[in-house]
C-alpha positions as CSV (number, residue, x, y, z in Angstrom):
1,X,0.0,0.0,0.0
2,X,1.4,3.5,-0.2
3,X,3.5,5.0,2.7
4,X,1.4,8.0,2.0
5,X,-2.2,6.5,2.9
6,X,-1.0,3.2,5.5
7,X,-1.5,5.7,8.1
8,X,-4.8,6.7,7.7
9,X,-6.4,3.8,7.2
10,X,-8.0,2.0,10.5
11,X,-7.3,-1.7,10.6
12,X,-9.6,-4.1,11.6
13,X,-8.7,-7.3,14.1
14,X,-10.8,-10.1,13.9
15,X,-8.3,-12.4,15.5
16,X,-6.4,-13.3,12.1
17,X,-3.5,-12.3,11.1
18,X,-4.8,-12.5,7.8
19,X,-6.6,-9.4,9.0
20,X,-3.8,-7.0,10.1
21,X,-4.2,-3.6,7.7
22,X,-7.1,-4.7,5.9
23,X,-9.5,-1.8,5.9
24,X,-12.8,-1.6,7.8
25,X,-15.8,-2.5,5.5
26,X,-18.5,-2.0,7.2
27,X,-20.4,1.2,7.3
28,X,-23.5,1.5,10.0
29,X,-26.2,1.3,7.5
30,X,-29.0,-1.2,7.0
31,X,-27.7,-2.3,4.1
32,X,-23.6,-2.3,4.2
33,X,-22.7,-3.3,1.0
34,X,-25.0,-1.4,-0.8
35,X,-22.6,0.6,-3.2
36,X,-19.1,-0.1,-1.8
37,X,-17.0,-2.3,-4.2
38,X,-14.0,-3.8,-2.3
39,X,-10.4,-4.0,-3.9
40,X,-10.1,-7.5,-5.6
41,X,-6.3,-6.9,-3.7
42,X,-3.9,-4.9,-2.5
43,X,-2.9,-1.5,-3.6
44,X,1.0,-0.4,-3.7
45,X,3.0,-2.5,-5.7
46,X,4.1,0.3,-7.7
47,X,1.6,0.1,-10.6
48,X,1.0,3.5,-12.5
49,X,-2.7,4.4,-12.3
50,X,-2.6,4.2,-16.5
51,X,-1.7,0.3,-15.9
52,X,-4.6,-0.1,-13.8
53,X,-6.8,1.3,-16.2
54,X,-5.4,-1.2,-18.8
55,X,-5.5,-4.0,-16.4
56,X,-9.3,-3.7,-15.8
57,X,-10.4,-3.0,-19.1
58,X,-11.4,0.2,-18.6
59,X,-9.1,1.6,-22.3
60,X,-6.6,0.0,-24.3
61,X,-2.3,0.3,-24.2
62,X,-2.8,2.2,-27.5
63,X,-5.3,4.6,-26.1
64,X,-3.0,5.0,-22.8
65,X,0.1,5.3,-25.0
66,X,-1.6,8.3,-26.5
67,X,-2.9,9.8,-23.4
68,X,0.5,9.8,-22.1
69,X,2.2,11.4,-24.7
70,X,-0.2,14.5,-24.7
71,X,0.0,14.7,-21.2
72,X,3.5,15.3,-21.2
73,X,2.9,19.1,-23.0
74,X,-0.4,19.3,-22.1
75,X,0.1,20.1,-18.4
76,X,-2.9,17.6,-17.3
77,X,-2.2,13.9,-16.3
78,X,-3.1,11.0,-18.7
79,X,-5.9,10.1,-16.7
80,X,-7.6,13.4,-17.1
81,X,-6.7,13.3,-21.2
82,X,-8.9,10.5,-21.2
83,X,-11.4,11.3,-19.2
84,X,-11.3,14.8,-21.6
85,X,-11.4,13.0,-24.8
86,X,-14.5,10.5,-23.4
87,X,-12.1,7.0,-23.6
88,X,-12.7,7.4,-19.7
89,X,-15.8,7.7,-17.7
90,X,-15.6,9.6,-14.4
91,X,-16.9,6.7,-12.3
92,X,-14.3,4.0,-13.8
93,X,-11.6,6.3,-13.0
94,X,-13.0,6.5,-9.3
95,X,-13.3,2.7,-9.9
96,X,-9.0,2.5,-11.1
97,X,-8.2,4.5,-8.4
98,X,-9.5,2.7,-5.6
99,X,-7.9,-0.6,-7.1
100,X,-4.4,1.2,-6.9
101,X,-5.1,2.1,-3.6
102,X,-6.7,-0.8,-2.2
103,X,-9.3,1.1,-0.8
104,X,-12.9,0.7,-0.8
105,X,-15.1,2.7,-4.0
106,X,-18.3,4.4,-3.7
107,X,-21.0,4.7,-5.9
108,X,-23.1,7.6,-4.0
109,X,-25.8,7.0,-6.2
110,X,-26.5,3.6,-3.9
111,X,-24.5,4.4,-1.2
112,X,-26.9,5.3,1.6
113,X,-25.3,8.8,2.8
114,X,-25.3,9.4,6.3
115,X,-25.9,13.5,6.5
116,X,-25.0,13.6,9.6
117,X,-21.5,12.8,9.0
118,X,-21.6,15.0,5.9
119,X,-22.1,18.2,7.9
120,X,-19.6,17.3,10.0
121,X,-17.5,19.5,7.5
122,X,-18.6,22.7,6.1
123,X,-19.4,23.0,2.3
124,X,-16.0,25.4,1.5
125,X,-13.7,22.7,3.0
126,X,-15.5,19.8,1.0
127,X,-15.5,21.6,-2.3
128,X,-11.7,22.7,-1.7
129,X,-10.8,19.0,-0.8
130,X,-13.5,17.4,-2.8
131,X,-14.0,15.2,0.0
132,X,-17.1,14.6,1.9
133,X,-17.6,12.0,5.6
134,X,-20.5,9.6,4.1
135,X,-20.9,7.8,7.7
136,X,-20.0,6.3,10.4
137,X,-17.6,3.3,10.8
138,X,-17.7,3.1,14.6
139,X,-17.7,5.9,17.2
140,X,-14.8,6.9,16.3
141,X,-14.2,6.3,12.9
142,X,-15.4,8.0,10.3
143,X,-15.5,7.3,6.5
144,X,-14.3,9.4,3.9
145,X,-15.6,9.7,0.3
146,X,-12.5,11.0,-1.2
147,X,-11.8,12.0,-5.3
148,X,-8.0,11.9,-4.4
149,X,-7.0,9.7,-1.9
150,X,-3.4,10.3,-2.1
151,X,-4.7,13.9,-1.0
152,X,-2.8,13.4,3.0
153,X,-3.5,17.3,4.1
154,X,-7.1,16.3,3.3
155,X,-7.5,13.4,5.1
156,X,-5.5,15.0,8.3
157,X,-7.3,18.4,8.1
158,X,-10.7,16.4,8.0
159,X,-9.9,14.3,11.0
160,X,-9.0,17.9,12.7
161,X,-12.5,19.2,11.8
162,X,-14.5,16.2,12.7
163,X,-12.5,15.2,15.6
164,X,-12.7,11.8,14.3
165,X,-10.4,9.2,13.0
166,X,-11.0,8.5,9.2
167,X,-10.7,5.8,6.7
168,X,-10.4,7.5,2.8
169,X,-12.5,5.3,0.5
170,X,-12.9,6.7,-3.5
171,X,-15.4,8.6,-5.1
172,X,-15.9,9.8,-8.4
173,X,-16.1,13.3,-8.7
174,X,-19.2,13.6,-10.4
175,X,-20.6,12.1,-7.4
176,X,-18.5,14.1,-4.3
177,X,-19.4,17.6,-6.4
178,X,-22.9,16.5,-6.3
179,X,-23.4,15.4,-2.9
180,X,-21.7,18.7,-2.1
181,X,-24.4,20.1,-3.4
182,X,-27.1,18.8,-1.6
183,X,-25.0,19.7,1.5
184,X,-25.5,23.9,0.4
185,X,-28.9,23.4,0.7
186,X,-30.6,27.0,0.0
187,X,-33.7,26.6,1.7
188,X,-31.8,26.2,5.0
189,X,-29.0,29.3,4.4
190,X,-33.2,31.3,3.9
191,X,-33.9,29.7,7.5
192,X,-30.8,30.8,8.9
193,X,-30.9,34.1,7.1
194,X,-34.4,35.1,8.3
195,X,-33.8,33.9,12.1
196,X,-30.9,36.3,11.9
197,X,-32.9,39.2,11.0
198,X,-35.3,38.8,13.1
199,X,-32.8,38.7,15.6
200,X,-31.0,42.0,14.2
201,X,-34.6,43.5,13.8
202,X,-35.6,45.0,10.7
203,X,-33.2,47.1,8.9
204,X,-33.3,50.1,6.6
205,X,-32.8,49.8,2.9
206,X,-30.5,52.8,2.8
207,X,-27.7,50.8,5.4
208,X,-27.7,48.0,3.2
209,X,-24.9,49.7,1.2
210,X,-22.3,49.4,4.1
211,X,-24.1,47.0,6.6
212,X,-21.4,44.0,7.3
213,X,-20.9,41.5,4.7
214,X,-22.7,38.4,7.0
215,X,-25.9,41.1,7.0
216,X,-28.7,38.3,6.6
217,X,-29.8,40.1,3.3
218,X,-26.2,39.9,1.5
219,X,-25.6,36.6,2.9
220,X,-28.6,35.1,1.5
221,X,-28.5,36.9,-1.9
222,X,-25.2,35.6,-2.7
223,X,-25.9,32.6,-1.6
224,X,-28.7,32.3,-4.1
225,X,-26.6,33.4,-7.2
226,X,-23.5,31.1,-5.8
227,X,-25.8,27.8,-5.7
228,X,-27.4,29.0,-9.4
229,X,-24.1,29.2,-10.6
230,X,-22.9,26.0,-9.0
231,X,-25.7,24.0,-10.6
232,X,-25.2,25.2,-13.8
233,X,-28.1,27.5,-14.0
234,X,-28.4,29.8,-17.1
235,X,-31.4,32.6,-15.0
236,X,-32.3,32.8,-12.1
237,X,-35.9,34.0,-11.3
238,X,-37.3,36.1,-8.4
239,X,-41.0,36.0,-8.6
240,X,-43.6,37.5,-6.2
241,X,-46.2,35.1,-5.0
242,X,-48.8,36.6,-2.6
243,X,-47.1,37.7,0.6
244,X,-43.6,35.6,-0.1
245,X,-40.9,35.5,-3.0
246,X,-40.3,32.4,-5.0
247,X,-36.9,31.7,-6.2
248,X,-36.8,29.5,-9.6
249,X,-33.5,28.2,-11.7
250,X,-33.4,27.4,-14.9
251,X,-31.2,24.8,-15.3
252,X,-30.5,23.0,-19.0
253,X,-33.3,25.0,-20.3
254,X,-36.0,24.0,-17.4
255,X,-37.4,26.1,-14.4
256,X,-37.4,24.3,-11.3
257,X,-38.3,25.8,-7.9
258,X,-35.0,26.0,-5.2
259,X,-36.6,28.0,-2.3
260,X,-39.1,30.6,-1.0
261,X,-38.3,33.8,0.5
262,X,-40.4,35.2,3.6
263,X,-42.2,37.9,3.6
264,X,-40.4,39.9,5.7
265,X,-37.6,39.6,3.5
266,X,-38.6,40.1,0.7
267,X,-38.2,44.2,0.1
268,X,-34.7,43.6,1.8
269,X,-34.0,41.0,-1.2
270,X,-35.5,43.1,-4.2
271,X,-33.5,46.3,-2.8
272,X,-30.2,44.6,-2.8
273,X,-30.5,43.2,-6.1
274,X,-30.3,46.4,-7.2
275,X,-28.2,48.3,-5.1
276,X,-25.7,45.4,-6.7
277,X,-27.0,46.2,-10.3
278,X,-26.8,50.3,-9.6
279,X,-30.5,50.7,-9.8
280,X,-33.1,53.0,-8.7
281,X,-34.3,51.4,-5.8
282,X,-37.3,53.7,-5.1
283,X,-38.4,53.1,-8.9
284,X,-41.2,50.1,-7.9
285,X,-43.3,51.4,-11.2
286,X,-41.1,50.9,-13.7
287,X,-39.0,48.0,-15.4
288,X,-35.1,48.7,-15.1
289,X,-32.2,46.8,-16.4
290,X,-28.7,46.7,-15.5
291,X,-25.9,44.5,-14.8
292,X,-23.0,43.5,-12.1
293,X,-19.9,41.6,-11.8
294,X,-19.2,38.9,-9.3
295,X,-16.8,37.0,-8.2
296,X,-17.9,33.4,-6.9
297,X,-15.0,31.1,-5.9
298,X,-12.5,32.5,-8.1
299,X,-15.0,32.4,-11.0
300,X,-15.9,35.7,-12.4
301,X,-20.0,35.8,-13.8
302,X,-21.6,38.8,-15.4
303,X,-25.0,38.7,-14.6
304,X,-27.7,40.6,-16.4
305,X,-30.6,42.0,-14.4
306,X,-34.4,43.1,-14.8
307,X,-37.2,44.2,-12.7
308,X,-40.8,43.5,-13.8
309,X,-43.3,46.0,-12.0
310,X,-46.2,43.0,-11.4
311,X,-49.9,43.2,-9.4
312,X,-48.2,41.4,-6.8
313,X,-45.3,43.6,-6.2
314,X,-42.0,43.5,-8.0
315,X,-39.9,40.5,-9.7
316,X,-36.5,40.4,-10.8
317,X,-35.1,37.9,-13.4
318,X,-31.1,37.6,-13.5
319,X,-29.4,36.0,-16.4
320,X,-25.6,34.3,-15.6
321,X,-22.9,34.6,-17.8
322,X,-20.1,32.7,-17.0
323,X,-17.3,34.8,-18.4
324,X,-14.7,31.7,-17.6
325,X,-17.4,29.1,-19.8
326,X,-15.1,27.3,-22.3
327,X,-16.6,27.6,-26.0
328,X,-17.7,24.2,-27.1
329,X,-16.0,22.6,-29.6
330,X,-17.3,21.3,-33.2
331,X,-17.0,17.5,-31.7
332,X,-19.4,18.0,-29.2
333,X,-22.3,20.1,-30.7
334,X,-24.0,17.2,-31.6
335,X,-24.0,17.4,-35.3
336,X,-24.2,14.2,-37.5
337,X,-21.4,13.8,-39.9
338,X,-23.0,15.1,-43.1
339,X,-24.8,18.1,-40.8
340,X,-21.2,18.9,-39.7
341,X,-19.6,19.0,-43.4
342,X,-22.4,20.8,-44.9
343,X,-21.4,23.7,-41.6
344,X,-18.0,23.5,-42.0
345,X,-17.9,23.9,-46.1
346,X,-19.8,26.9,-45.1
347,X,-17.9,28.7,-42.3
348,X,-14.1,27.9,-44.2
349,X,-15.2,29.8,-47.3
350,X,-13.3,33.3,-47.8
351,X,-16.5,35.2,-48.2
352,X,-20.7,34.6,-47.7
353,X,-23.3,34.7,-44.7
354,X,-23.8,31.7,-42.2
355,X,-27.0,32.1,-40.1
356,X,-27.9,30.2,-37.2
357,X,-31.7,30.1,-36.2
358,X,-33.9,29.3,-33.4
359,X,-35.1,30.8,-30.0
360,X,-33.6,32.7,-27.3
361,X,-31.5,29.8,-25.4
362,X,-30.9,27.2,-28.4
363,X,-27.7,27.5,-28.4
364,X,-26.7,29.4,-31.3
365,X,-23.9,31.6,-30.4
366,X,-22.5,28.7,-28.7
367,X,-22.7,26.9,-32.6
368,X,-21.0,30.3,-34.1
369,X,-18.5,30.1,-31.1
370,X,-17.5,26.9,-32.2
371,X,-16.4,27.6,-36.1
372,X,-14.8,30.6,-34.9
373,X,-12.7,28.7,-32.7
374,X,-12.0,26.9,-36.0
375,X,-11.0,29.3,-37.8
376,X,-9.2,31.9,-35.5
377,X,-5.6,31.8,-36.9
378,X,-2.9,34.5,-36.7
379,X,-3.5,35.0,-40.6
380,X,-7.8,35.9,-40.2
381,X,-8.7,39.4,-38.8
382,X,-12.0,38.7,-36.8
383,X,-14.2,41.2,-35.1
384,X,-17.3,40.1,-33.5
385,X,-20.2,43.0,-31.6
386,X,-22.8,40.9,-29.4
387,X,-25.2,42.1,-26.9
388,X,-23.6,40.0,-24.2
389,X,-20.2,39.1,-25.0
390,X,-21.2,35.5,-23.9
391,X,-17.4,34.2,-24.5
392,X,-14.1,35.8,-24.4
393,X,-11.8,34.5,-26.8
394,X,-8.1,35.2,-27.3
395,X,-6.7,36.2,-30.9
396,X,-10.2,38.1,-31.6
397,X,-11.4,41.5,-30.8
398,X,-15.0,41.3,-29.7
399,X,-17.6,44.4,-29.0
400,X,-20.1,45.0,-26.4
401,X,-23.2,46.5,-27.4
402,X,-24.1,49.5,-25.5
403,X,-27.5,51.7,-26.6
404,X,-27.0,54.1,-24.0
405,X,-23.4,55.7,-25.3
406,X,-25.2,55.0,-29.4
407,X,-23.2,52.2,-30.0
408,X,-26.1,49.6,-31.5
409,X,-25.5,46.5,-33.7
410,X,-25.8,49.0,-37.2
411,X,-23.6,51.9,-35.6
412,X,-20.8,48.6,-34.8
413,X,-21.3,47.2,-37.4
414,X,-20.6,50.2,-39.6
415,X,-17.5,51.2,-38.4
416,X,-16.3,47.6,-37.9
417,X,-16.3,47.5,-42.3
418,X,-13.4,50.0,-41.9
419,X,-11.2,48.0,-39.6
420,X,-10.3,45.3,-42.4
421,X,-11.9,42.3,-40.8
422,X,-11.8,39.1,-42.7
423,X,-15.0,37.2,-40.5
424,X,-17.4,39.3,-38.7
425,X,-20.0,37.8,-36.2
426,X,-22.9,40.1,-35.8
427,X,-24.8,38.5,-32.4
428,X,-28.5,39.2,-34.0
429,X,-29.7,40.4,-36.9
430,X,-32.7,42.5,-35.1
431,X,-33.2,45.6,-37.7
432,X,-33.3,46.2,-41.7
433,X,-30.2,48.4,-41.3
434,X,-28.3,45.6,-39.5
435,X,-29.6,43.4,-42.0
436,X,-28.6,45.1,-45.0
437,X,-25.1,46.1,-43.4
438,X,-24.5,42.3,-42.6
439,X,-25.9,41.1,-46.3
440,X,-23.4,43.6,-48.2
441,X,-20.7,42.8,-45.8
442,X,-21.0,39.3,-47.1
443,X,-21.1,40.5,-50.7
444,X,-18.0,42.0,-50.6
445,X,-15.2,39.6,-49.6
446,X,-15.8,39.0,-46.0
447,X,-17.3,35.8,-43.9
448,X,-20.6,37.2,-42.0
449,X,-22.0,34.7,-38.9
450,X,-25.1,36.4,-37.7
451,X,-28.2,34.8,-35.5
452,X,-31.9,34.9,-36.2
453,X,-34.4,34.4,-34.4
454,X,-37.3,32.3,-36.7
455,X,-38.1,28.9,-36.1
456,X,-36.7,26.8,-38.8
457,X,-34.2,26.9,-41.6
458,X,-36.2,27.8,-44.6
459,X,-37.9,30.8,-42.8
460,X,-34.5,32.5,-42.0
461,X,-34.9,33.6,-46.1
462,X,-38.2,34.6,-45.8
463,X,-37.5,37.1,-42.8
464,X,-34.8,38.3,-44.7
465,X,-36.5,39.3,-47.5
466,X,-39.7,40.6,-44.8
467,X,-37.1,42.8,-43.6
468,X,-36.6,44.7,-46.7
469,X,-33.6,43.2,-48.4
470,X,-33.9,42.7,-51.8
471,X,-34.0,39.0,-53.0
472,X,-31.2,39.3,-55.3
473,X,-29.2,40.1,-52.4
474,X,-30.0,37.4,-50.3
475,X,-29.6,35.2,-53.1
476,X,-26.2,36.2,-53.4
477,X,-25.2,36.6,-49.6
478,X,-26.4,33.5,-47.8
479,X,-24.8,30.1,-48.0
480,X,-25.9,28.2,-45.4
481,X,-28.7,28.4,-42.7
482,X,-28.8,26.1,-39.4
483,X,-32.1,26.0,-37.3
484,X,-30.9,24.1,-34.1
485,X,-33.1,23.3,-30.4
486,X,-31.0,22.2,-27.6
487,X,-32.4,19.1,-25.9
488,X,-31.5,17.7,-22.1
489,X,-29.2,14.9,-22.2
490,X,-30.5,11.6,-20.5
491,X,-28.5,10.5,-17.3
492,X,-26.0,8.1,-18.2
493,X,-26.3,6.6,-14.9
494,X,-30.2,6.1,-14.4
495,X,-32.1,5.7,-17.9
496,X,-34.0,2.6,-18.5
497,X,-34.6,0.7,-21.8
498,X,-38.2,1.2,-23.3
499,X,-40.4,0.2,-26.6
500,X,-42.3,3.2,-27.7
501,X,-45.0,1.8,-30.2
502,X,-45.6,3.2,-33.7
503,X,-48.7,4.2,-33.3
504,X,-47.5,6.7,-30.4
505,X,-45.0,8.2,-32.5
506,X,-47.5,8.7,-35.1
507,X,-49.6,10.7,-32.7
508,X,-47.1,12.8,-31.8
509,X,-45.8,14.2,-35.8
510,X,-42.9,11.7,-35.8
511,X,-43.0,9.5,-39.2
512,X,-42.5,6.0,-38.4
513,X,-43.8,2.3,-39.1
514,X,-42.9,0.4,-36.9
515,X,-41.7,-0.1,-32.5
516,X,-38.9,2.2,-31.4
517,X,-36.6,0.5,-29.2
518,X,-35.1,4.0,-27.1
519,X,-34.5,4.8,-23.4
520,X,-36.1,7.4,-21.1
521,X,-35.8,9.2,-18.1
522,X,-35.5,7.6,-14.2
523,X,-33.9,9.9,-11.8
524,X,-31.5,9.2,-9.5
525,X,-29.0,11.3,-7.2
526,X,-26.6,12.1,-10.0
527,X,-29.1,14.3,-12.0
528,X,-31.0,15.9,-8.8
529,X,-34.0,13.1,-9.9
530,X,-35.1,14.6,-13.0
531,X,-33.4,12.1,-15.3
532,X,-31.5,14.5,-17.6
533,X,-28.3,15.7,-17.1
534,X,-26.4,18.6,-19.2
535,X,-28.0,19.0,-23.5
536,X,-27.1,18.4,-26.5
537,X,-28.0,20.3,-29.9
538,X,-30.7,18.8,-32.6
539,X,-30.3,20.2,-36.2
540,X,-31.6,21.2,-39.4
541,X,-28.7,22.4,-41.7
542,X,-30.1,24.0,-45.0
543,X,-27.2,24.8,-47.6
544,X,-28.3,27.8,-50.7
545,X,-28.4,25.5,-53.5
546,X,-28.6,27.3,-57.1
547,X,-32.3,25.5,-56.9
548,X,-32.8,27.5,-53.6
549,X,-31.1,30.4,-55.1
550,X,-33.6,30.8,-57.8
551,X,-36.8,30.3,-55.5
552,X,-35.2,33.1,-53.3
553,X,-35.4,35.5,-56.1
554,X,-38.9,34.4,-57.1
555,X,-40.0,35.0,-52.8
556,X,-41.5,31.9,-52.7
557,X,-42.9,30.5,-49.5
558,X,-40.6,28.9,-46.7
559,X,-42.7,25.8,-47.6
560,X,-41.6,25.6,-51.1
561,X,-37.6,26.5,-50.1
562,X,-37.6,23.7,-47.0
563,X,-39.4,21.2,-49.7
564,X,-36.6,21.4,-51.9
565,X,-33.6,21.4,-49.5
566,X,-35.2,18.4,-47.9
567,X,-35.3,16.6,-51.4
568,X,-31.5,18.2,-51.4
569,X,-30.5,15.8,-48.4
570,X,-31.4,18.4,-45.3
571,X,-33.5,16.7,-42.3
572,X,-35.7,18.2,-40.3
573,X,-35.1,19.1,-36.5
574,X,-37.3,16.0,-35.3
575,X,-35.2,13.8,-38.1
576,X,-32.4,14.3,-36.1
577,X,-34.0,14.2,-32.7
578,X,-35.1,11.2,-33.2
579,X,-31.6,9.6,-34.6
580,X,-30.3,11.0,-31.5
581,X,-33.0,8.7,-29.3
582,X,-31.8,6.0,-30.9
583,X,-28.7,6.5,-30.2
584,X,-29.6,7.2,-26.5
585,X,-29.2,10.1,-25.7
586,X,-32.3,12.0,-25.4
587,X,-36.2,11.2,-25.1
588,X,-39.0,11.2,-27.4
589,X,-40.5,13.0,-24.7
590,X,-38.1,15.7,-24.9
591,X,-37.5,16.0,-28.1
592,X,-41.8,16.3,-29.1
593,X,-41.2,18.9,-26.3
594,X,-38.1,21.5,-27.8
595,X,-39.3,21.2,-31.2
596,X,-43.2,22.0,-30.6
597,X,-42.8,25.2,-32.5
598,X,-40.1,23.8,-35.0
């Protein structure tokens, strides 16, 4: 075993010497082997953690081979190359480590979590260690859900804390970040928050600006935006309800309610929204907008903020942009291989327009992010203007919208013609003059990627010319249009084979003849029970054919233009939903629900 973790580990004596170091297996639960796998021997011997993977089938030599020779300019171990690329799976790296360690692994999904052991510890300490007590070996033993077991300062700093001897067993850290999060759990921090107020008495709006930074207010504010952010949240909604405030996140796409303010709290809460976004805070009639910067454990979010003047007083909806968000790559959109070619033909041409369609939240910035990405070299001149800037990306010079000082998305975009760019991303095309500006932009040498906001491909033409262009122009300009949705991913850990029947699909505008075999939600602690975890993109790629072309300059109807880019090889959004429930990784459920409108 390694000198490093023999002296944490509690042996047990049975009376056999066989025993002596062997680790203590057996948790004080009703069921104690429910989600603890035991080493199958030993750990030590000196065995790299890349030979363990091999050894239990978890990747190949070649694959390791590879891993290992990137890691050794890529700054991250092999191990986390893997688990990068997807050879590797979180939980059979949790699995590997525990075999080289000889300790116990934990799946926390069926592990039966003591919580009283997991308070023992408070939530900074357990996200800084990303280690978490899961119960109780004996009275004086504790055991240790670890990601790191070779992590010593963890393990003696925790048995500090808890006053307890511990016993490290592994984790993966899907699991320990997510049963960290149930430890924050907001609708306590509002408990605590409102006993302390009542036990400060009721303050004044006005203090709030220099009142202490544990003031019950503050403390319960941030903790709100800190636990949105931690879950991944794009908004966060404050919404009055009668006498109390109800706190919403959308997370992948979907509100779900986190906690409820009191009453007496709730003015407090409103105000300090926007003393943080430099509002009017005695301006109740009104909607206002604004913005602040935060900070949240060495992450910096921008968050966007509104207040809605409503009949039951007023609510206040804050968007998060994650400023340190990596752009997605073209791997892991989500296209299919001939949706991806058809993109990527058009986005590596010198000159033309690529549009990407759909509603607010589909995604498409995040599908323009990723050809720029592609294309940013040393040799290209790229200048984007977006109302946000939603990523910031070296080697490209990228504008903020701002009405108030006259700088708009035509005003840019204008002056950005005279700084010789060679690709220009426009964020939306909202206006005729922005329109036009973008459409002659693309005429005259340069690569224009703009958003829209219509609900398939074939419309995007017909808005167009709605907005005044002349059909010639667009004719000439546009090369390739992608309508996209963005559907929640099904949990890897908890989805369950099922046989959807014809028939159903029939019902529900899918074409099909016969039984789809598919998979669909459960819910489990890995996805906070809802059965979806992170999404993925469904697409509809239409490229300007000379066919299309032609129509264009007749105007003819979206119905005639998507007719004859579907005989042209494009497939329709639920087309490629539903290859992507075969394959999986989404429902029929949930795709019938993101493409209603499509």
């Amino acid at each position: 075993m390694d000198p490093a973790i023999r002296p944490h580990l509690r042996p047990v004596d049975d009376g056999t010497p066989e025993s002596e170091g062997a680790l203590a297996r057996q948790p004080a639960q009703e069921e104690p082997n429910r989600g603890i796998t035991p080493p199958s021997r030993r750990g030590g011997s000196g065995r790299f953690l890349t030979d363990v993977l091999v050894d239990m089938a978890f990747v190949d030599r070649a694959q390791v081979d590879a891993a290992i020779a990137t890691a050794r300019t890529a700054g991250r171990t092999p191990e986390q190359i893997l688990v990068e690329q997807g050879s590797l799976s979180q939980d059979q790296l949790a699995r590997a480590v525990a075999e080289r360690y000889g300790l116990d692994h934990l799946d926390l999904n069926a592990f039966k979590v003591d919580m009283g052991a997991a308070n023992l510890i408070n939530v900074g300490a357990a996200k800084r260690y990303e280690a978490v007590p899961v119960s109780f070996v004996d009275e004086r033993t504790v055991m240790l859900a670890m990601v790191d077991p070779s992590n010593v300062l963890a393990v003696d700093d925790i048995a500090i804390m808890t006053g307890l001897e511990v016993r490290p067993a592994v984790a993966s850290r899907e699991d320990v970040a997510g049963l960290v999060k149930r430890l924050n759990r907001l609708d306590d921090v509002v408990q605590e928050a409102a006993d302390e107020e009542e036990e400060q008495g009721p303050a004044e709006v006005v203090d709030m600006r220099e009142s202490a930074d544990d003031a019950p207010v503050i403390k319960l504010v941030h903790s709100i935006v800190a636990q949105a952010v931690e879950q991944g949240a794009s908004d966060i909604h404050f919404e009055p309800d009668g006498s109390e405030l109800r706190v919403r996140f959308r997370v992948d796409g979907v509100l779900a309610s986190s906690a409820t303010v009191p009453r007496r709290m709730v003015r407090g809460v409103v105000s300090r929204i926007k003393i943080m976004a430099d509002l009017d805070i005695s301006e109740r009639r009104l909607p206002q907008d604004g913005r602040v910067g935060l900070s949240i454990e060495d992450r910096h979010v921008d968050l966007r903020v509104v207040t809605l003047p409503s009949v039951h007083g007023e609510s206040v909806v804050m968007r998060i942009l994650d400023k340190d968000a990596s752009i997605v790559d073209l791997d892991r959109l989500g296209m299919g291989p001939d949706d991806r070619e058809r993109y990527e033909s058009a986005f590596k041409r010198a000159y033309g327009a690529v549009l990407a369609t759909g509603p607010t939240g589909s995604g498409k910035s995040t599908t323009l992010y990723a050809a720029l990405q592609t294309i940013n070299t040393t040799d290209k001149n790229i200048i984007t203007i977006e109302d946000p800037v939603e990523y910031q990306v070296d080697g490209i010079t990228q504008i903020q919208v701002n009405p108030k000082a006259g700088l708009t998305f035509a005003n840019g975009l204008r002056s950005m013609m005279r700084a010789d760019p060679d690709v220009i991303m426009v964020g939306e095309i909202r206006d005729t003059e922005t329109a036009k500006i973008a459409v002659e932009s693309a005429l005259t040498g340069h690569l224009v990627l703009s958003t829209l906001h219509t609900n398939d491909a074939p419309t995007a033409i017909t808005r167009l010319l709605e907005m005044e262009i002349e059909p010639f122009l667009v004719a000439s300009a546009i090369d390739c249009v992608v309508a996209q949705r963005l559907a929640r991913t099904l949990c890897a850990t908890c989805k369950k084979r099922t046989l959807i029947p014809a028939d159903v699909l029939r019902r529900n505008g899918f074409v099909a003849q016969y039984d789809l075999e598919a998979y669909e939600p459960a819910g489990c602690g890995r996805c906070n029970h809802t059965g979806y975890k992170g999404r993925i993109g469904l697409y509809e790629v239409m490229m300007v054919s000379p066919e299309i072309r032609e129509l264009i300059l007749e105007r003819a109807p979206a119905d005639r233009i998507g007719a004859v880019a579907l005989q042209q090889g494009m497939r329709r959004l639920r087309e490629d939903g539903l290859d992507k429930v075969r394959q999986g990784r989404t429902s029929i459920a949930e795709v019938a629900r993101v493409t209603d409108s499509g």
